[in-house]
N, C-alpha and C positions, 0 to 999 in steps of 0.2 A: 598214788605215791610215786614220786620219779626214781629210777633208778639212779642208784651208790654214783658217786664221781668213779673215773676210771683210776686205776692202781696211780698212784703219787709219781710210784720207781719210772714205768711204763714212762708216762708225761713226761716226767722231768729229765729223763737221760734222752729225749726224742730229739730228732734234728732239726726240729723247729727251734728247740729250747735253746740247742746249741747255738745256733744262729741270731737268736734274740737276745742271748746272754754275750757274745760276741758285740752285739751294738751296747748295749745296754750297761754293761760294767764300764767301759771308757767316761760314761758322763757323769760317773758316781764321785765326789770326792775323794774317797779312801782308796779308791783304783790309784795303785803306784806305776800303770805301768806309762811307758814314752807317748800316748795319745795315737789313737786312731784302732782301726779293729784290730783286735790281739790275731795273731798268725795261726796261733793252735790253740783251741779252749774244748776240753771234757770234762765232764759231770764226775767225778771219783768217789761220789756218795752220798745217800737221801737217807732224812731219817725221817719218816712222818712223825707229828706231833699233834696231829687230830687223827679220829678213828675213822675208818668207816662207817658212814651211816646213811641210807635211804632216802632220808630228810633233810642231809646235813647241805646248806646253802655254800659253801668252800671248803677247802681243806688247807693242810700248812703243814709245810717240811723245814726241815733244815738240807742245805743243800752246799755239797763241796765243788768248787770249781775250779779245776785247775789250768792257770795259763802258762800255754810254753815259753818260755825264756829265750831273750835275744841271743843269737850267739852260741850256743851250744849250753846255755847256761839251765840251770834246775827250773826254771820257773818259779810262780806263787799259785799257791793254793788258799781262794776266797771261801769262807763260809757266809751265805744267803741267808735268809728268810723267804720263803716263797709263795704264794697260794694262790690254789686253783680255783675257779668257779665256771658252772655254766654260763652260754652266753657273752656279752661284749661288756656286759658294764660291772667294772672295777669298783670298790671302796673308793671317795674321795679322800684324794692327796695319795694314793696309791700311783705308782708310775706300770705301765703295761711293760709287761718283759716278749711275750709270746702270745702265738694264739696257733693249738692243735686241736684241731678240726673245730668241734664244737666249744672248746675248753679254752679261758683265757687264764693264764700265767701272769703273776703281777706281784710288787714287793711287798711283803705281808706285812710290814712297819706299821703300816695307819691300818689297818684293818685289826677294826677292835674287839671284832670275835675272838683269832686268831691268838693276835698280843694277851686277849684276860684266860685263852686257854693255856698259853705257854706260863702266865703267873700262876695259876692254879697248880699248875704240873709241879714248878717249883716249891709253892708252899706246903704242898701236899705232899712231897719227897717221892713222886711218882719216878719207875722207870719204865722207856718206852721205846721201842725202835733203836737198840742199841745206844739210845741218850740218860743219862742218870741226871732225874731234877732234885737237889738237893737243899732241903731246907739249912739254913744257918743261924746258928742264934736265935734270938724271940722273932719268928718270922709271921704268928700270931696264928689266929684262922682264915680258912680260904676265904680270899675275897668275896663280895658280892658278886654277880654274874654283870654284864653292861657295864663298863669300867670305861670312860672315855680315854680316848687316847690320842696325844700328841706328839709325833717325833722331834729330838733336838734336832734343826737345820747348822750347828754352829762347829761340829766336829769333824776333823780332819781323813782321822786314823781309825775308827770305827764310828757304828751307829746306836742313840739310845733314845728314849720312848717313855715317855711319861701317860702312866695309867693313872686314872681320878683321882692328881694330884696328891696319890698316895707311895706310886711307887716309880723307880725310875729302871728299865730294863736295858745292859748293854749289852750289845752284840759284838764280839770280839771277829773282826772282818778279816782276820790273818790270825788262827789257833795257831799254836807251835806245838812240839810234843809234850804230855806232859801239863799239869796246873799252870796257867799264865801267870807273870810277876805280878801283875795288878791283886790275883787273887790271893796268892801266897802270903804277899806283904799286908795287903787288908786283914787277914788272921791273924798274922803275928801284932799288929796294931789294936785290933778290937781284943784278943787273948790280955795283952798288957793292960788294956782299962783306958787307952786313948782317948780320949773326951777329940779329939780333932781328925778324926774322921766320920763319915756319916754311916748309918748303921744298916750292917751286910745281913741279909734277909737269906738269899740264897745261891746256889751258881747250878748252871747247866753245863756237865762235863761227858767228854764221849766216854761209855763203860768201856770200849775196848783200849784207850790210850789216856784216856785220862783230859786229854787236852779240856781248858777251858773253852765252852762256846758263848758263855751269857754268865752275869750274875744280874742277882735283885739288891736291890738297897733301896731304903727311905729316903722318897724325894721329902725334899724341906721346901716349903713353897714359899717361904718369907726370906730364905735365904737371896746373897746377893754375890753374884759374880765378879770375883775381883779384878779382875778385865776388864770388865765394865763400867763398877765402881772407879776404877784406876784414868779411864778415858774421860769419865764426867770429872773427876775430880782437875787434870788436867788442860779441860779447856776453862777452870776457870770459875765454876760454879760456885759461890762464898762457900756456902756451909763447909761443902762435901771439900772442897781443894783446903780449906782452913782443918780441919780434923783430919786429910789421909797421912801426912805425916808421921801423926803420931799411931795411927790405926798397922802401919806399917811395922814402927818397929814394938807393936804386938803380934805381929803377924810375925819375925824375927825371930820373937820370943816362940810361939809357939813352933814354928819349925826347928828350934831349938829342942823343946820338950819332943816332937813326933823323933826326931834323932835316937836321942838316950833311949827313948823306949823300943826303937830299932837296934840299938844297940844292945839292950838287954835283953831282948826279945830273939833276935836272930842270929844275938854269937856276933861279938868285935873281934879282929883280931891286928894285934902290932906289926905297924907298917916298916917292912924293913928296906934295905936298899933294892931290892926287887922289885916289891911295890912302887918304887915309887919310878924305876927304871924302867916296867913295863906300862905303869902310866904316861911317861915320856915318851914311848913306842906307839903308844897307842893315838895319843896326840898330832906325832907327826906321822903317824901311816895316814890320817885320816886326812892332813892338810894333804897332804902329797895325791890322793883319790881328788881329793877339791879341785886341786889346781889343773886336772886333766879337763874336769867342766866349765871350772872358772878362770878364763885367764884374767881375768881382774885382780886376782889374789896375788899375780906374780910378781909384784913391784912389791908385796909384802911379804913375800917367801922369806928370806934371810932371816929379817928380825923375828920372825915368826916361831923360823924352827933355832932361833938363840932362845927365845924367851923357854921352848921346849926342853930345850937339854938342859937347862936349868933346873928343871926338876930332876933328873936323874942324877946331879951331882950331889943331891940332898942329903944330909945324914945333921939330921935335929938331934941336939943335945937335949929334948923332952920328946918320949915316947909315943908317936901321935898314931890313932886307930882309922880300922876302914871297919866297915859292915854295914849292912843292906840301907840302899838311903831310895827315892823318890825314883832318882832317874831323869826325870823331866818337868823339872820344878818352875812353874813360873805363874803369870799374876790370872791366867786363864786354868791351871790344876787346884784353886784356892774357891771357897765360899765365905762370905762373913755373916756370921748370923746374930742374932741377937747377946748370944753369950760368947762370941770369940770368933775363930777362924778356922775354918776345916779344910783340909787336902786330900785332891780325889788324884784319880786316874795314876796309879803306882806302876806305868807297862814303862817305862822307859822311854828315850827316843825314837818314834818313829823310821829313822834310818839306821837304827842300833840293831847291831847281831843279837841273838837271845843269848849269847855268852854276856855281851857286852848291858844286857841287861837284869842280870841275875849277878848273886857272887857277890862280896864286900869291896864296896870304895870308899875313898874318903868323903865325906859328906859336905866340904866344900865343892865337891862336882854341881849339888843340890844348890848351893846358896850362892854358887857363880850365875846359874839360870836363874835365878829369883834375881839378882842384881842387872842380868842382859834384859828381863824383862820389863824394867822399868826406863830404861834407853827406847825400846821398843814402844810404853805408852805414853811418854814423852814426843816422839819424833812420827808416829807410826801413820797422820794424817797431815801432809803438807799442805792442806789449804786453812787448816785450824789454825790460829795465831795463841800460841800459847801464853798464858799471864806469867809471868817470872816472877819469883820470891820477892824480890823486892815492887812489885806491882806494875812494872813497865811490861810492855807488850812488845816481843820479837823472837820470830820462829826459833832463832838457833839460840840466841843469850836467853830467853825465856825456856827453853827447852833443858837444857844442859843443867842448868840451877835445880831447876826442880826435878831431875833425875837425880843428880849429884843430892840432894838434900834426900828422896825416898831410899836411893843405896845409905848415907850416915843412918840413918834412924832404924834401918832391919834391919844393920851391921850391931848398931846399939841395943835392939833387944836381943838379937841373937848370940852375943858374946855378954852380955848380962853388963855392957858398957864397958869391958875390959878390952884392953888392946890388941887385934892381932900381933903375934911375934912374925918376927923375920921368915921362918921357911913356910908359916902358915900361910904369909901375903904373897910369897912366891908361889907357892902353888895356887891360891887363887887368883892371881894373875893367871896362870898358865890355865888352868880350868877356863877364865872368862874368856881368854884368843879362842881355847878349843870350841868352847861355844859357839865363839863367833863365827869362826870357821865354818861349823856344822850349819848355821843361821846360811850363811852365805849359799854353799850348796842346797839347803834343803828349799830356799826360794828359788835360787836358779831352775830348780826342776818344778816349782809347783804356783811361784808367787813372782813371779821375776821382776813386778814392779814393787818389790819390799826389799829388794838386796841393800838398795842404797844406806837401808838404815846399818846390816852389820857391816858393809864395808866402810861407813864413815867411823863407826865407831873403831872399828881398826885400825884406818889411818891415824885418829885422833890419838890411839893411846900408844901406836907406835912413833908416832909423830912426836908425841911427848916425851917420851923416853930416847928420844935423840937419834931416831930413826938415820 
């Protein structure tokens, strides 16, 4: 019998680790920091989530990593997946982080020991190593033992993991203090009887703070990615380009319905001139941080921050509400399945403060990102020649048509075909600039050959308004 793997803590806080974790976070997607090795990176916390054993062929922690900040600034602190094993050979599709002495270090994601111990943990409402697995809802019985496992490659801002096509696992790669929005809002949703979202199994929270580090929910395997669905129907394909239309504004509709149930669920409260004056704060604090990375934005400064203060002059002769909406609503947060339309990922935007993603907004914030997003699957591949509504072919008239046609048809199911009023089109005007704005900077730093798409659309609509 081989002797036990050595202590997790021991490994995982070593200066190998540090040093590997140093290379190895930079090539991650969800890494936000400027690119190249982080200046200052320590381990701030392990939590083993396998036990010691004799026999046991790896182990797996959860692991806190925290990188120093430019500038005098706080830094981020990443929560890992990790696991250890004897020897040099890793899990396939596993990426190697380290290697201490005998021991190699690697991201426990594909390794589908690891992944069906941590669903077990879950379903079973184990707690272990200062982490509380929490079953939720009809979470059922433990799985079977050997549960294949595939990670999603298509996520930005965390990582998540489908087990034998039954269950889908995310990994929250930036905990905050405290339950995560994604979690908070997914109970106030499934509590209300929500039919449009997918069903929360479990979550993995630290017992000493609480913070979110994982939930479980049912993967749907026949479901379809409206991002997806939204790019085939785009370039043109009969069926699919002839029915999203109208798939759309059921899609309206339903983001309609997840609203009122947010609404009833988590407490509306009437938007006064406050509201909507710190809305207009909030917009231009956020154009004014842009404009320091982008100076492309600066020829749109002006009309930008008019269209802003616009909303602070507001005072609606009809009482309009804020409370908890989406955050970051667009055509890749959506599934369609065979009975309707489901919305996942409830954390907000990825460059959002945790103030700024918690707390009541108007819920047009939501359905200006669902509108910037169909600009986006329209324009987003410039060597595609898109089909235009009326059947001719040409990048920009064929593109613009068929955007402009999927914004009428969610605007139709979402308002049940009734017309927005006056301060309601103002303010989402000013939501869809902020968007854009935030679109502009968030590619600057991550996508730089995508900016072109929010800055045209910016020109376009300040252009139109008589820039």
């Amino acid at each position: 019998m081989s002797a036990p793997l050595p202590s997790a803590s021991a490994v995982l806080r070593s200066a190998e680790v540090r040093r590997g974790l140093a290379a190895w976070l930079p090539e991650q997607r969800w890494f936000a920091g400027s690119g190249g090795t982080p200046a200052g990176l320590r381990v701030t916390g392990v939590h083993r989530f396998t036990h010691d054993s004799a026999d046991a062929s790896s182990a797996g922690a959860f692991v806190h990593a925290h990188v120093r900040g430019d500038g005098g600034a706080d830094g981020t602190t990443y929560l890992l997946a990790l696991g250890m094993t004897r020897g040099t050979v890793v899990p396939v599709g596993s990426s190697l982080v380290a290697r201490v002495g005998a021991i190699t270090v690697y991201d426990a994601l594909s390794d589908a020991a690891l992944v069906n111990a941590l669903v077990r943990h879950i379903v079973e409402g184990r707690t272990m190593d200062g982490v509380s697995y929490r079953p939720e809802g009809h979470a059922g019985p433990a799985p079977r033992a050997g549960l294949p496992v595939r990670p999603l490659a298509a996520e930005q801002s965390n990582s998540s993991v489908i087990a034998g096509e039954q269950y889908i696992l995310k990994l929250f790669r930036r905990p905050g203090p405290g339950p995560s929005a994604d979690l908070t809002v997914h109970r106030l949703l499934r509590d209300a009887g929500s039919p449009h979202v997918t069903p929360l199994l479990g979550a993995v929270e630290d017992a000493a703070t609480g913070a979110t580090l994982a939930t479980l929910q049912r993967f749907l395997p026949d479901a379809v990615d409206g991002w997806a669905l939204a790019v085939e129907a785009a370039r043109g394909a009969d069926a699919v380009h002839t029915r999203f239309p109208a798939q759309m504004r059921d899609l309206g509709t339903a983001v309609a319905a997840v609203h009122r149930d947010l609404a009833r669920a988590g407490g509306q409260v009437i938007m006064g001139p406050g509201h909507y004056r710190r809305m207009s704060e909030v917009f231009s604090q956020r154009l004014e941080h842009a404009l320091e990375e982008c100076p492309r934005l600066e020829p749109l400064a002006a009309p930008l921050r008019a269209a802003f203060a616009s909303v602070a002059a507001l005072r609606p002769a009809v009482p309009r509400v804020a409370h908890p909406i989406h955050g970051d609503l667009h055509l890749g947060q959506t599934l369609r399945t065979g009975t309707g339309w489901l919305l996942l990922d409830f954390e907000g935007e990825p460059l959002a403060s945790p103030a700024q993603r918690t707390g009541r907004h108007s819920p047009l914030r939501d359905v200006a990102g669902m509108l910037r997003s169909f600009d986006y699957a329209a324009h987003h591949d410039p060597t595609e020649r898109l089909t235009a509504v009326d059947g001719s072919q040409d990048d920009d008239t064929g593109a613009l048509p068929w955007s402009r046609r999927l914004r009428r048809e969610f605007l139709r199911g979402y308002t049940a075909g009734r017309p927005l009023q006056a301060d309601l089109l103002t303010v989402l005007r000013a939501c869809e600039l902020d968007k854009a704005v935030y679109e502009v900077l968030y590619e600057t730093r991550h996508r730089p050959h995508w900016t072109r798409i929010p800055l045209a659309a910016l020109d376009r609509e300040l252009t139109a308004a008589g820039r």
